[in-house]
Backbone as a ProteinNet text record, in pm:
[ID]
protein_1_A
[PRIMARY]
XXXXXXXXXXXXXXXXXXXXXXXXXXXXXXXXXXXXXXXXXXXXXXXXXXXXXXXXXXXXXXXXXXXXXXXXXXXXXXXXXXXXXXXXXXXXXXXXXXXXXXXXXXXXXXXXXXXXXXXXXXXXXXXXXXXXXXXXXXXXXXXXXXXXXXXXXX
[TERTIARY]
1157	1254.6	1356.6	1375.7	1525.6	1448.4	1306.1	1249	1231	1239.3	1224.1	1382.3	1478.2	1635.7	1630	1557.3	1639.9	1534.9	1423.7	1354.7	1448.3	1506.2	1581.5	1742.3	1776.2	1870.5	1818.2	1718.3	1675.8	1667.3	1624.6	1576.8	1732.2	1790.7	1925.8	2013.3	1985.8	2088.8	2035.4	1911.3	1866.8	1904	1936.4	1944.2	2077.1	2157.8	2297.1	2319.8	2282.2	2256.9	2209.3	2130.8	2065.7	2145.9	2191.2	2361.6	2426.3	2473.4	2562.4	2514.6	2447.6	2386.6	2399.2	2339	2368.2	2484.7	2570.1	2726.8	2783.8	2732.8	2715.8	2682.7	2554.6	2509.6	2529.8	2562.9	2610.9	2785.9	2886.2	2958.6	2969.2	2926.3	2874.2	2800.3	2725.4	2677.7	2781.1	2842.8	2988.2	3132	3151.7	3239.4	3359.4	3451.5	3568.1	3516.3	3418.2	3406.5	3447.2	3415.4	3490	3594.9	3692.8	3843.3	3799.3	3783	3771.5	3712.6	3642.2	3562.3	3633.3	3792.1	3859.9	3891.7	3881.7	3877.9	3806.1	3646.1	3599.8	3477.1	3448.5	3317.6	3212.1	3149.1	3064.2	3032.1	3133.4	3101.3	3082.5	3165.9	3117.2	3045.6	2932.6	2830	2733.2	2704.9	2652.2	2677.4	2777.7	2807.2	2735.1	2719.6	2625.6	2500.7	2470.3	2296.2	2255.6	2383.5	2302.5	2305.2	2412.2	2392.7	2273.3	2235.2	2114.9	1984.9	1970.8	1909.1	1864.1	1943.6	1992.7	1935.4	2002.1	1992.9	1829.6	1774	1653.6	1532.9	1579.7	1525.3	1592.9	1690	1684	1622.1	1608.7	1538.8	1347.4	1353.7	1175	1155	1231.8	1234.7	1272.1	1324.2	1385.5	1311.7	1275.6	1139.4	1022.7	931.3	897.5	916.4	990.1	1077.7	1181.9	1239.6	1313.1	1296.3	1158.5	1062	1004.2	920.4	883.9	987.1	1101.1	1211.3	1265.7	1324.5	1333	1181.7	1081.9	956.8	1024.3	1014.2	1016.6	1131.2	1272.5	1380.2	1409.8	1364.4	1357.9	1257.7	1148.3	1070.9	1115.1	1209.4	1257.2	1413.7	1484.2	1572	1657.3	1687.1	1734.7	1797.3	1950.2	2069.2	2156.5	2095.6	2164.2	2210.3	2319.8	2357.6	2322.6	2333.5	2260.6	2114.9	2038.5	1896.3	1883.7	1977.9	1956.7	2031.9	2115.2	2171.3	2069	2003.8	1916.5	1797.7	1746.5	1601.5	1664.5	1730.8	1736	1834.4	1909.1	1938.3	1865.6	1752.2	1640.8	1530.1	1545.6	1406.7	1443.1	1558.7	1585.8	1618.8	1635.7	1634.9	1481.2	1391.9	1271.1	1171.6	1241.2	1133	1172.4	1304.1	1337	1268.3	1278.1	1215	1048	1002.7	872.5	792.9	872.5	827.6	830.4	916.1	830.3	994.2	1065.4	1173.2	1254.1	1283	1352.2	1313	1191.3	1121.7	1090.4	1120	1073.2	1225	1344.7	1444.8	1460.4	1457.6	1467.2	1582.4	1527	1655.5	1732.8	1757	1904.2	1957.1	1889.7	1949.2	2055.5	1981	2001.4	2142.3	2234.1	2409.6	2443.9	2329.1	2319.5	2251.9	2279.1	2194.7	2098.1	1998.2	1904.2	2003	2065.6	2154.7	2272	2314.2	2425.1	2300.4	2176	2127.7	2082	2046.9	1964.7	2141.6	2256.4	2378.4	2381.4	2373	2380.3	2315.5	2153.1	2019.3	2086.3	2117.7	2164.2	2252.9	2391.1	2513.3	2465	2349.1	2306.2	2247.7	2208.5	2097.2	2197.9	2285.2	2359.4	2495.7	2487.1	2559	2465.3	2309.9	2190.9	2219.9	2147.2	2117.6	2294	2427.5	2521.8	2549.4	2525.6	2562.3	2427.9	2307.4	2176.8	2238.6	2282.4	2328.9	2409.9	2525.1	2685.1	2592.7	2497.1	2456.2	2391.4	2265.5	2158.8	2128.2	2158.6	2071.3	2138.3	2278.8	2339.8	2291.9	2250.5	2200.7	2032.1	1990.5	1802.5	1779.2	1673.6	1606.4	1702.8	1808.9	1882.4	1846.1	1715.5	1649.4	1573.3	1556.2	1440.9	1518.5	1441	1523.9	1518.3	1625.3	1659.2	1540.9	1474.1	1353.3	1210.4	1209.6	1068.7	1074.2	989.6	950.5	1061.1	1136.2	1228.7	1204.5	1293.5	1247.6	1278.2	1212	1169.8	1347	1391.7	1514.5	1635.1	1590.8	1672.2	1653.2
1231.1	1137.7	1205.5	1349.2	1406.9	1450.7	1452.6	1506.3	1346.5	1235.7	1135.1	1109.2	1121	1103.7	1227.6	1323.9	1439.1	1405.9	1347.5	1314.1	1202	1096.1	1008	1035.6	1140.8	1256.2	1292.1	1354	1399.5	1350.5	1223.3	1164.7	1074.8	1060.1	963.5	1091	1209.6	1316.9	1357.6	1344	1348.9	1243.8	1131.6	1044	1004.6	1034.2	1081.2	1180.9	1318.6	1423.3	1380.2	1286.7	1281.4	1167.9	1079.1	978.7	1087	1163.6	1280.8	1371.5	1423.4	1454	1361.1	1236.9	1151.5	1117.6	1126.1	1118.6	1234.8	1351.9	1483.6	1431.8	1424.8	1454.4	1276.5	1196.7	1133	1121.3	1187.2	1246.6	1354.4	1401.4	1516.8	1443.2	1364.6	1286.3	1233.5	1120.7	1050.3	1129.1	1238.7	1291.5	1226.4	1253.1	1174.6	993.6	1014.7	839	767.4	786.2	780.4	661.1	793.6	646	549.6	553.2	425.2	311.7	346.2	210	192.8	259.9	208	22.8	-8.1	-154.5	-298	-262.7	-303.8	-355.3	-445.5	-463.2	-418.4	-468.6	-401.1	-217.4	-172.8	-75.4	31.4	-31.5	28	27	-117.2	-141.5	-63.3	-21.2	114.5	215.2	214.4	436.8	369.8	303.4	264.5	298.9	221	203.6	359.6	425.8	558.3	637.9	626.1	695.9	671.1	549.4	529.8	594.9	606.8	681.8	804.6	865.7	1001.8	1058.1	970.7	997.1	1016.6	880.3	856.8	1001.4	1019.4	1109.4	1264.9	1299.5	1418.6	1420.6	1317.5	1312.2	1310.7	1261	1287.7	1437.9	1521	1610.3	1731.7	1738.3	1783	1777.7	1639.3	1624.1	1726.8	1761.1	1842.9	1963.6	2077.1	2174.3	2172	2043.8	2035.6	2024.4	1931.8	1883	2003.3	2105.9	2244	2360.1	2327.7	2402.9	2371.5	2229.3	2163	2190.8	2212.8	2235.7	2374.4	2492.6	2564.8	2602.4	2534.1	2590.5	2522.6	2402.2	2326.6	2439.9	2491	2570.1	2705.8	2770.7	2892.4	2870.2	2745.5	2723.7	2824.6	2800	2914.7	2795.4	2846	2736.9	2800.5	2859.8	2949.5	2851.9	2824.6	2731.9	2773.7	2890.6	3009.3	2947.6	2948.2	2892.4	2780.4	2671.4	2536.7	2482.2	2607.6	2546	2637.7	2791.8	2819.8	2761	2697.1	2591.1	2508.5	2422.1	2296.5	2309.3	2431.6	2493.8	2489.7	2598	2578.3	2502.7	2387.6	2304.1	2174	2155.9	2037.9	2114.1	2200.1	2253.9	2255	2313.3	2364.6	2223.1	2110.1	2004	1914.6	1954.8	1848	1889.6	2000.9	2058.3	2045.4	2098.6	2131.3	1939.4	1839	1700.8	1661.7	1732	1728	1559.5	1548.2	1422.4	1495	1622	1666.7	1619.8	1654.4	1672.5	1553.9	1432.3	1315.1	1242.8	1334.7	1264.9	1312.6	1240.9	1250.1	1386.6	1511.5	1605.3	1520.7	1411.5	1388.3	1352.3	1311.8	1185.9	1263	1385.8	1450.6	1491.9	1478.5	1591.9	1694	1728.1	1833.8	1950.3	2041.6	2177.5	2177.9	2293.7	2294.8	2404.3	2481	2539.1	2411.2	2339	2214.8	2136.9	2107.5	2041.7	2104.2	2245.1	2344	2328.9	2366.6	2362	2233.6	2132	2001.9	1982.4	1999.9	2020	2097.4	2215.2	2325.8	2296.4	2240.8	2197.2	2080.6	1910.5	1866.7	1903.6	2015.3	2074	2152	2220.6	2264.4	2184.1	2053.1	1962.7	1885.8	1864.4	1845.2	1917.4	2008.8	2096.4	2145.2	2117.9	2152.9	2032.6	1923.2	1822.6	1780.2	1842.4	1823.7	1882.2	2079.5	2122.3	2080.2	2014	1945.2	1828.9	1779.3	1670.8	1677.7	1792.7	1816.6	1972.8	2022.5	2122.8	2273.5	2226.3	2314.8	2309.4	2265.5	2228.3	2253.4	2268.8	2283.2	2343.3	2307.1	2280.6	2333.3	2208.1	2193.4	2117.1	2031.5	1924.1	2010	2124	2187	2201.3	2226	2238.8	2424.2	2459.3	2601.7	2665.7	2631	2703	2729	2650.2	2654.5	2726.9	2743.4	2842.4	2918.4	2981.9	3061.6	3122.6	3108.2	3203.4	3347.4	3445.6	3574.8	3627.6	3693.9	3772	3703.4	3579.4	3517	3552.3
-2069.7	-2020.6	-1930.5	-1986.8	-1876.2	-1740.5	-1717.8	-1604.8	-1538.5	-1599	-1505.2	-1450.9	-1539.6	-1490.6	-1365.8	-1380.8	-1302.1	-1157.1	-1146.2	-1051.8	-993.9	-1032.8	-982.2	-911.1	-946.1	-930.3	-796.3	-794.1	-659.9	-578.2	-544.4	-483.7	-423.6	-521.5	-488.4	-416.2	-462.2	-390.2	-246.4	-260.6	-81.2	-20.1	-33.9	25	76.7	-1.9	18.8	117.1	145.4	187.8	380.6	323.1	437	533.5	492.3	566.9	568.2	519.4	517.3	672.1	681.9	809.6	931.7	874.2	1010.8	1053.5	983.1	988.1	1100	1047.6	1162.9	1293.1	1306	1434.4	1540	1412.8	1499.3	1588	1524.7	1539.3	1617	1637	1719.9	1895.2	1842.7	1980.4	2054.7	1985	2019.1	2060.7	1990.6	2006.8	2065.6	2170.1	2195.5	2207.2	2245.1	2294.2	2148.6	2004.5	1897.1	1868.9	1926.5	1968.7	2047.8	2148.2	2220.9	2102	2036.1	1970.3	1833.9	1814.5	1715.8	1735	1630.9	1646.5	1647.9	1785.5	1823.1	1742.7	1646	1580.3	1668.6	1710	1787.7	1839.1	1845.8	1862.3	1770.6	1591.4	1496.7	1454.5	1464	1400.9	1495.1	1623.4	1695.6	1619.1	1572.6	1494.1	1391	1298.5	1166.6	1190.1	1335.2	1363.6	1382.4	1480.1	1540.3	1383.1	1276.2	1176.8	1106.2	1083.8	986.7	1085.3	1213.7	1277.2	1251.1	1262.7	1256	1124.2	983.3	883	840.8	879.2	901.2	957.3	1085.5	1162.2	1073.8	1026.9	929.4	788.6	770.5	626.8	659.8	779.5	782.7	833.9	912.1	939.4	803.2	750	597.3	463.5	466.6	353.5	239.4	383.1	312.9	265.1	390.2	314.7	226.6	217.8	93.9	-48.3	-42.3	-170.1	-236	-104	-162.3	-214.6	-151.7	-193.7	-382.8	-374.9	-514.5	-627.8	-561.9	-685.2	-702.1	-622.5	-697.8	-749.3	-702.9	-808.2	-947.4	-896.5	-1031.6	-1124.3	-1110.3	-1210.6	-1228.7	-1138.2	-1135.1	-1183.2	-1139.5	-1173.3	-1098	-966.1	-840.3	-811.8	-833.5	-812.3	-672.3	-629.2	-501.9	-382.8	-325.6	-240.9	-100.3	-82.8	0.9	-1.9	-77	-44.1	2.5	-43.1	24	144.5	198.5	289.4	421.7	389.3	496.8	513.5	379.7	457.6	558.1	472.7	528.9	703.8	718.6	825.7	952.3	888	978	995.5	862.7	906.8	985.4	1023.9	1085.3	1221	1282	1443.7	1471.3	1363.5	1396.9	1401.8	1330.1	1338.5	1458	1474	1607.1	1702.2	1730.3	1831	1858.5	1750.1	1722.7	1710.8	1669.8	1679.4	1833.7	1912.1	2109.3	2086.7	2030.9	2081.1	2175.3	2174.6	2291.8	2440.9	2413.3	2512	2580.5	2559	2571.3	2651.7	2624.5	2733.7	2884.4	2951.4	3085.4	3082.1	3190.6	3204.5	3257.7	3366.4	3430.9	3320.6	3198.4	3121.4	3018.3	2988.7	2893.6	2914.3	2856.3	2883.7	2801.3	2694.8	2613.4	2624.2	2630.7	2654.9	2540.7	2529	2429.8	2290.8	2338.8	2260	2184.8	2244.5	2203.2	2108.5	2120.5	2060.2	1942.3	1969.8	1835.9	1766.2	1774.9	1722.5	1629.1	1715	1601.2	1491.1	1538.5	1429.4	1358.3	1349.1	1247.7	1165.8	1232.7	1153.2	1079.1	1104.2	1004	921.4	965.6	832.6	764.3	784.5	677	573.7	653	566.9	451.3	490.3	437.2	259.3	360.3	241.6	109.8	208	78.4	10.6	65.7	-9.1	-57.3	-56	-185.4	-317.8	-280.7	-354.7	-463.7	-410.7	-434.6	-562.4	-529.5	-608.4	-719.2	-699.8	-748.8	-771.1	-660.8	-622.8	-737	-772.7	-856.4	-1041.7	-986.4	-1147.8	-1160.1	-1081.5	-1091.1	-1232	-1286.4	-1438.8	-1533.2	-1520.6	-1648.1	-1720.4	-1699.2	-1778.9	-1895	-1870	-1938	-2083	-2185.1	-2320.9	-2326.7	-2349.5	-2385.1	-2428.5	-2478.8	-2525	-2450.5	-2374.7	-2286.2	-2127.2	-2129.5	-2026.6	-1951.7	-1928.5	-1883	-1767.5	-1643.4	-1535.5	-1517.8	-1479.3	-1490.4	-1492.9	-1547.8	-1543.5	-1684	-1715.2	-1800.3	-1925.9
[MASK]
++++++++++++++++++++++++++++++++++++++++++++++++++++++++++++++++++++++++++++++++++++++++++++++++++++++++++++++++++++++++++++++++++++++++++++++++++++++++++

């Protein structure tokens, strides 16, 4: 039963994690333009859309290095915040990239360098991965009962 609570844990803390990110990089996109749309319905319900975007697009990018990351600390029980903030660091620059969406905006269109864009990927991925931590990730196999299987050094 505590491995089905702590699976639901996970899953609700990525998801969090992952609006948490889109919050970033959509912020990061907008930057000053921001103010201007104090007020305006319309233009907040745009920062919503580009966030659920965003969020969307870091969580499919994040996924599976995160999932393989959580198997094995959940079984090793490696609560290191350091570990979850360098996957998820580098797996959201490396999938943006490596998924070819860069590549698909027009250069005139583009007003971001490839460095301004690897920067953003990075900074969502490290809000990703501390607020998995912050939720979940500090606690990996605390479900387990004191007695069973122990990871190597404990």
């Amino acid at each position: 039963m505590a491995l089905l609570g702590r699976a639901a844990l996970v899953i609700l803390a990525f998801l969090i994690a992952c609006a948490a990110a889109g919050v970033v990089v959509t912020i990061a996109l907008l930057g000053p333009e921001m103010s201007a749309a104090s007020g305006e319905s319309g233009l907040i319900s745009g920062f919503w859309m580009l966030v659920l975007l965003a969020a969307g697009f870091s969580g499919a990018v994040a996924i599976v290095p995160l999932f393989l990351l959580v198997v094995v600390a959940e079984a090793f029980r490696l609560r290191s915040l350091l570990l979850y903030v360098v996957v998820t660091a580098a797996a959201i620059p490396f999938g943006y990239f490596w998924s070819g969406f860069a590549d698909h905006l027009e250069p005139d269109a583009a007003y971001l360098s490839r460095g301004h864009e690897a920067a953003i990927a990075a900074t969502a991925g490290i809000v990703l991965g501390f607020v998995y931590w912050l939720l979940a990730g500090r606690r990996a196999g605390a479900w387990r009962r004191p007695g069973t299987s122990r990871a190597p050094g404990e």
